[in-house]
C-alpha positions in Angstrom: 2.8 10.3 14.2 3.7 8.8 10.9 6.7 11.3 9.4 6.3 11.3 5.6 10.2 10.6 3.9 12.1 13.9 3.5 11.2 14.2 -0.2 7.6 14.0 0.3 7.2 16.9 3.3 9.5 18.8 0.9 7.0 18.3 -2.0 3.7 18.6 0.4 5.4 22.2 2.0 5.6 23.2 -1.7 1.9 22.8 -2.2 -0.2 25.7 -2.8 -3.2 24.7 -0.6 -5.1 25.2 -4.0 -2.9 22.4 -4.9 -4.3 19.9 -2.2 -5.4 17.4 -1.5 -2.9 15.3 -3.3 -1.6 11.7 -3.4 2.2 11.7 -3.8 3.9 8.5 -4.1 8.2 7.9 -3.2 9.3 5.6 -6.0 12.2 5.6 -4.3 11.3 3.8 -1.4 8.8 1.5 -3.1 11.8 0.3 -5.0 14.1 0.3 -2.2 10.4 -1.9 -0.2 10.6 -4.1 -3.2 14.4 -5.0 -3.2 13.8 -6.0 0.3 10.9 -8.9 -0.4 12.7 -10.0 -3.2 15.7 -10.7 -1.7 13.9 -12.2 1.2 12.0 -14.8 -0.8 14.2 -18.2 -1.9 14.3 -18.5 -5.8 11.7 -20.6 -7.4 9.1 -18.3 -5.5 7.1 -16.4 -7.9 6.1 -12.9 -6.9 2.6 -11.4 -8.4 1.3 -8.7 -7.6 -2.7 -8.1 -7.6 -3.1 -5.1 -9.4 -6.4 -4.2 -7.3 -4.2 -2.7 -4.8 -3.0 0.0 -6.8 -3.2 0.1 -10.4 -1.6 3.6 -11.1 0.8 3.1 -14.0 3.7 4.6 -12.3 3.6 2.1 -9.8 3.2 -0.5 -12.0 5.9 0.1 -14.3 8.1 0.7 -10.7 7.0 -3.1 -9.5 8.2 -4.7 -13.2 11.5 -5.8 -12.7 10.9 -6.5 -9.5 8.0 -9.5 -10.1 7.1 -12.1 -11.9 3.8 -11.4 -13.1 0.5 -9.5 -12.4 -3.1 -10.8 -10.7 -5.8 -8.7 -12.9 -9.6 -8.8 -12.0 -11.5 -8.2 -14.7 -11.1 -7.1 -18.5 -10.6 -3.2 -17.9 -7.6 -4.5 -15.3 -6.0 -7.0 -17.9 -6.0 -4.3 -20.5 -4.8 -1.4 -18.4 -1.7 -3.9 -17.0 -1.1 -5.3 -20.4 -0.8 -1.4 -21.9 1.0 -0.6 -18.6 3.6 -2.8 -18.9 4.0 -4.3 -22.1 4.7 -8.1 -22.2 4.2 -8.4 -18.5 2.7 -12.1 -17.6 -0.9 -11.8 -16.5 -2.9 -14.1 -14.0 -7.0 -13.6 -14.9 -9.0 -14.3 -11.2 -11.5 -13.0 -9.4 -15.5 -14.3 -9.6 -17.9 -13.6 -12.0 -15.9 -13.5 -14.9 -18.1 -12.1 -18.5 -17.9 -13.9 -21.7 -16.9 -10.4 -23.1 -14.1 -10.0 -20.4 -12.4 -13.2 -20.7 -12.6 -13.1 -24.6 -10.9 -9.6 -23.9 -8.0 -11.1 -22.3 -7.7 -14.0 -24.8 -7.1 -11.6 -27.4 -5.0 -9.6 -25.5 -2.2 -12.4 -24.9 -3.3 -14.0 -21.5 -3.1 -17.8 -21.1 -3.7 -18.3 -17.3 -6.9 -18.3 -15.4 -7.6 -18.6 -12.2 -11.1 -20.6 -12.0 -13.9 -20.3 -9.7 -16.6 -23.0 -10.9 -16.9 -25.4 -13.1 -19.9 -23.2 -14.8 -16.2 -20.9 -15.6 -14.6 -23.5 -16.4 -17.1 -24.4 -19.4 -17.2 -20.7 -20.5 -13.7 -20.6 -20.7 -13.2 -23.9 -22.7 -16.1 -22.4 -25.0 -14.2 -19.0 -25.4 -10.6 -20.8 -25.9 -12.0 -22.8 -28.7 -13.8 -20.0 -31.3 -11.1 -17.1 -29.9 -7.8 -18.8 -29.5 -8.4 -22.4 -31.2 -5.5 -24.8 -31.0 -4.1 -23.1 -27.5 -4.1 -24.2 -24.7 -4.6 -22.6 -21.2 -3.3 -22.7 -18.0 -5.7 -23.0 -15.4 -5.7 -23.4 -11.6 -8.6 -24.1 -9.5 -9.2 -21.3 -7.1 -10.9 -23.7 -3.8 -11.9 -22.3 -0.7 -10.4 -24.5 2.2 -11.9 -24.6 5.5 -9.8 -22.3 7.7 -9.3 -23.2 11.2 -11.0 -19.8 13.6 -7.3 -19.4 15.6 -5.7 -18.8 12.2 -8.1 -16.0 11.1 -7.6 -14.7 15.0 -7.3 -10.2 15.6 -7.4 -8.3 12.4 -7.7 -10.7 9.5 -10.3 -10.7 6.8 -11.6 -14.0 6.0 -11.4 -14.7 2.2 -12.2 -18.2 2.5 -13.3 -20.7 5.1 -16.6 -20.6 5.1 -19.1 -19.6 3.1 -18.0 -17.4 0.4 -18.6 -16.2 -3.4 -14.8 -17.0 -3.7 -13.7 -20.5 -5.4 -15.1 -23.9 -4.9 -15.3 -25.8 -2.4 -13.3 -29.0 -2.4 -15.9 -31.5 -4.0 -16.3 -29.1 -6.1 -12.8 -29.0 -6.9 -12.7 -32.6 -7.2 -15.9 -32.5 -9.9 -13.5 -29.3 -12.3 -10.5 -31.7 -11.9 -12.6 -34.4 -13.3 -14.1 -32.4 -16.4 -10.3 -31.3 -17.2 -9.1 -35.2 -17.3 -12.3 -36.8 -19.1 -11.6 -35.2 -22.6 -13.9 -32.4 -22.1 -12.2 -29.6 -21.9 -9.3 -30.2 -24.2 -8.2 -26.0 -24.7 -7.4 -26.3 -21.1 -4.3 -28.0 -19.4 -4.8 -28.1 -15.1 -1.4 -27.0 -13.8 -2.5 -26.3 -9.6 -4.4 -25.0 -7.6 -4.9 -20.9 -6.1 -6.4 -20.3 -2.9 -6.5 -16.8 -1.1 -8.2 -17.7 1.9 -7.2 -14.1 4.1 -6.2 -11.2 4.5 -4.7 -9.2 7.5 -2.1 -11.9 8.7 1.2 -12.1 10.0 4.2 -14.2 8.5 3.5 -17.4 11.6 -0.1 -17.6 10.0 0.7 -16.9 6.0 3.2 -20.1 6.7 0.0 -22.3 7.8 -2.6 -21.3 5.3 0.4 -22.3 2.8 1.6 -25.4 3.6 -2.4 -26.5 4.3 -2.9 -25.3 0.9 0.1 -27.3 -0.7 -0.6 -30.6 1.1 -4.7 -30.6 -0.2 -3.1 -29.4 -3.8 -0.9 -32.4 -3.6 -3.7 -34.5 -2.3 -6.7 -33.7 -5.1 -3.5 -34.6 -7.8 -2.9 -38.1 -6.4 -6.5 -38.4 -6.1 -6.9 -37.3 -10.0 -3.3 -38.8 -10.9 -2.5 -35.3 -12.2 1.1 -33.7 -12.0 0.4 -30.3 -9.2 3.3 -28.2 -10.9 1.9 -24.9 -9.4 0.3 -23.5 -5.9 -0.9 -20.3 -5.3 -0.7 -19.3 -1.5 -2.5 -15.4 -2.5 -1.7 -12.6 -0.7 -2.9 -10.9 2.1 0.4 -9.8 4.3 -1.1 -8.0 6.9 -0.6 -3.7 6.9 -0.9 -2.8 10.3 -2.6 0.6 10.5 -2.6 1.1 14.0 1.1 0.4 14.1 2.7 1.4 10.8 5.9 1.1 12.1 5.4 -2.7 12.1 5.9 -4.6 9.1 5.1 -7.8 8.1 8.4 -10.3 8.7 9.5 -11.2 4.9 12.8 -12.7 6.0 10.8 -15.4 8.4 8.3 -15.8 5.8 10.5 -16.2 3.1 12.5 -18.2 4.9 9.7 -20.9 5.7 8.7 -21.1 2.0 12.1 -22.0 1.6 11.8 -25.3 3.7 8.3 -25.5 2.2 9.5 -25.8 -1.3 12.5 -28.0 -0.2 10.1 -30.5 1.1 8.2 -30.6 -2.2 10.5 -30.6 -4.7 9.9 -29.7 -8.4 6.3 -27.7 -6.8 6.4 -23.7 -8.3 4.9 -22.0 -5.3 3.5 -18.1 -5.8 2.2 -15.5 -3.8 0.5 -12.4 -5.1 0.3 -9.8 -2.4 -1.1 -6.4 -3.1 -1.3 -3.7 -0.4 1.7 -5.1 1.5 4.1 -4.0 -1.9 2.3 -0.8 -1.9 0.8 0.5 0.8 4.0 2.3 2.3 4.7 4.2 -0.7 1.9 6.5 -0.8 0.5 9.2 1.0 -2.3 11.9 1.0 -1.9 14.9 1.7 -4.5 18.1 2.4 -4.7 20.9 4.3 -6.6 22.1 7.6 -9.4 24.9 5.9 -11.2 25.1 9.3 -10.8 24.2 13.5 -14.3 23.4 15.5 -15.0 22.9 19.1 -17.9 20.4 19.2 -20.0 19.8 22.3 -16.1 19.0 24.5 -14.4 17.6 21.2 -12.2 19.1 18.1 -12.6 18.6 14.8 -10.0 19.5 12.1 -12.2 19.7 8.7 -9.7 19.1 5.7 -9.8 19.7 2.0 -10.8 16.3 0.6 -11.6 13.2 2.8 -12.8 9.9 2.3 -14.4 9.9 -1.1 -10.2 10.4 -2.0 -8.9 8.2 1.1 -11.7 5.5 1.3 -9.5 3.1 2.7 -10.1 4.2 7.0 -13.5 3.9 6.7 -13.8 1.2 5.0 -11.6 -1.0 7.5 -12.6 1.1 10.6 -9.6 2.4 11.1 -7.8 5.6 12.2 -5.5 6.7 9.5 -1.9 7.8 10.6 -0.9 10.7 9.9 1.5 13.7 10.4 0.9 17.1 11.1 3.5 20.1 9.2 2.7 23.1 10.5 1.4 26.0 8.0 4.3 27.3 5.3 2.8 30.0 4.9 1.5 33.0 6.9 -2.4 33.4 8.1 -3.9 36.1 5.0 -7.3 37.0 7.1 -7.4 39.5 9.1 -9.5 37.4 11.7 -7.8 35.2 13.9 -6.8 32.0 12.7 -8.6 28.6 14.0 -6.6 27.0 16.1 -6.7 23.3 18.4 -7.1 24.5 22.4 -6.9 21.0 23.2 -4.2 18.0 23.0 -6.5 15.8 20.7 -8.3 16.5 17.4 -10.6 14.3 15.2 -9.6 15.1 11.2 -12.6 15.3 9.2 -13.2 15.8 5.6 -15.6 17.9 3.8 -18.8 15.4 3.0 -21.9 16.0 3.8 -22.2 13.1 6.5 -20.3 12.1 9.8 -19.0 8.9 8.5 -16.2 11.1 7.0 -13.7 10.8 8.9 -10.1 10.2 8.9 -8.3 9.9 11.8 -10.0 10.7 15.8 -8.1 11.8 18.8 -4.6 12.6 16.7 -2.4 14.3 18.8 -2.1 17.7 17.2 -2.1 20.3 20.2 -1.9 23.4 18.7 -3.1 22.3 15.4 -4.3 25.3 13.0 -6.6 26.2 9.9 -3.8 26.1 7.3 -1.5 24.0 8.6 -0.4 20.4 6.5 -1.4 16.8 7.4 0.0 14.1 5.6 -1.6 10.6 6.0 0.5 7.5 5.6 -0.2 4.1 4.1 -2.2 5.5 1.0 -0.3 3.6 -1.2 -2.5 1.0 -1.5 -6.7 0.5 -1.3 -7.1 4.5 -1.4 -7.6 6.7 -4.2 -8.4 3.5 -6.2 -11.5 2.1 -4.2 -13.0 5.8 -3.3 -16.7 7.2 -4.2 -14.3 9.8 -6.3 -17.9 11.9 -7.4 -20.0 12.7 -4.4 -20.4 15.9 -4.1 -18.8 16.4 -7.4 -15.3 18.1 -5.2 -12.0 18.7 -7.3 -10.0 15.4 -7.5 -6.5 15.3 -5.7 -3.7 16.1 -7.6 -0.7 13.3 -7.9 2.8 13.5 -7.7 5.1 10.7 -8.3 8.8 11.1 -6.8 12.0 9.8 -7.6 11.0 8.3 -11.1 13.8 6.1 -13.3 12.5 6.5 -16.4 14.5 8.0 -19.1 13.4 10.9 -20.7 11.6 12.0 -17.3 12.2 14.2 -14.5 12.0 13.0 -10.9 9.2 14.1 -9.7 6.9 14.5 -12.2 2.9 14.7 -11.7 0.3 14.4 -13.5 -3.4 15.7 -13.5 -6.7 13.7 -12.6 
């Protein structure tokens, strides 16, 4: 069991189950999450945040004084960030940028690309020159290292490595760097180099991947006789959902970038994680409409599912989650549907047994009305969901313990 903070189950229990599913997000702690990486991490470490994670605005305008900037994805993501938070410093990465999107972002104030070929790097120099003539724009070169297999061991997702749509490989690299110092590209001014090679990894392995990627940076600028100002480690702080009570180790992480800039100094190293800022702040919460013994097994079919919580089948995963017993009292005359056994499979209501959210939760005793409340849905949930099939009502969202003048804590809004 997960136990949602004491002003979400207050929240959830004041539901009407007409009023589920819903996401509700604790401010509060996110803040109180944020405070803690920050002060972990030595100064001269930038903190980004890849808005892919979870680009709510609430949570957005909660992470703003607590980073450095903002990774954005593609146009829509640059403008929603940029109208978000106002002024905020924008990063503009992810493959298969369009002519459209990146003259989008020019226009919209941001000077810093992340590149992933040279064919971008052209289209960008074209764009910079008839959009934004006479500036010029930062660019790193996103490359995509070979990883050894023992760092990329248990859960991680390889990013890079390999073969991959991601980045350049290091000729490659090597060929960009090239076309920025020959004259040809003379909008754009190299200042380092961003790799985000996984995800899924613990602070041991984040340390590795960075310092590999800082010692090739430094590398391909001796080779080019280029200044590195800038490295990009990315993100990818493992969220352990099997364990949720495990977090990644900040302190030793932070704590090795600290020798890691020491031992190059004058380099601006950055990170920009995503579901490790977020993740713990959210949760989903729905109600049990119906309790079904199945051939020896139980199944708990909620309101909602995954086209709302995409994130456990997507990664395989059991959900965890917390069971709060029923506020209110059974209304049917019939009995109410109840667990007989110790162990219950949580299903949503789609139309197909990949639908699931959580098997063999211990819920004995587990009953049509009752509350569950699923952790770590701060982050890669609501976001990354097939929100239409079967055309069901859309969660409602709740955002607790808000700072914003003119605003009451707690306040939701409609989807």
């Amino acid at each position: 069991m997960t136990p949602p903070t004491p002003e979400v189950r207050a929240r959830v229990l004041a539901l009407s189950g007409e009023e589920l599913p819903a996401y509700l997000y604790d401010l509060a702690a996110l803040r109180a999450h944020l405070g803690g990486i920050r002060a972990a991490l030595p100064p001269g470490v930038e903190l980004y945040y890849a808005a892919k994670a979870n680009p709510e605005v609430e949570i957005l305008r909660a992470l703003g004084p607590y980073v450095d900037g903002f990774e954005v994805s593609s146009g829509g993501e640059s403008a929603h960030v940029a109208g978000a938070v106002p002024g905020a410093v924008l990063a503009f990465g992810g493959p298969g940028k369009t002519p459209a999107e990146i003259a989008g972002a020019l226009r919209s104030g941001v000077r810093r690309f992340h590149v992933e070929s040279v064919h971008e790097l052209h289209l960008l120099e074209s764009l910079a020159t008839t959009v934004v003539p006479g500036t010029r724009l930062g660019v790193l070169i996103r490359v995509n290292l070979r990883v050894e297999g023992e760092a990329l061991a248990g859960n991680a997702l390889a990013m890079g490595g390999g073969p991959t749509p991601f980045g350049m490989d290091p000729a490659q690299a090597d060929h960009a760097l090239a076309l920025l110092t020959d004259g040809g590209c003379p909008h754009l001014e190299f200042r380092g180099v961003h790799a985000h090679l996984a995800s899924g990894l613990g602070a041991e392995a984040q340390l590795a991947l960075a310092r590999r990627v800082v010692e090739w940076s430094l590398a391909l600028g001796r080779r080019h006789r280029l200044p590195v100002a800038e490295v990009n480690a990315g993100g990818g702080m493992a969220v352990d959902y099997a364990r949720p009570g495990e977090r990644f180790d900040w302190a030793a992480y932070g704590a090795g970038l600290a020798r890691l800039s020491a031992a190059y100094e004058g380099l601006r190293l950055r990170i920009e994680p995503g579901r490790a800022l977020t993740a713990y702040c959210g949760w989903y919460a729905s109600e049990v409409l119906d309790v079904k013994h199945s051939h020896g097994e139980e199944f708990a079919v909620l309101r909602g599912g995954t086209h709302h919580l995409r994130t456990p089948a997507t990664k395989g995963h059991d959900q965890p989650c917390t069971v709060l017993p029923s506020p209110a009292p059974w209304p049917h005359p019939w009995p109410r549907p109840a667990a007989r056994g110790a162990r219950v499979t949580l299903a949503g209501q789609l139309c197909t047994p990949k639908d699931v959210l959580a098997r063999g939760v211990p819920a004995a005793g587990l009953r049509a009305g009752d509350r569950v409340v699923f952790a770590l849905a701060g982050a890669y949930a609501w976001n990354i969901s097939h929100h239409d099939f079967l055309m069901h009502p859309r969660p409602g969202f709740h955002f607790l313990g808000r700072e914003e003048p003119g605003r009451t804590a707690g306040e939701e809004r409609a989807n």
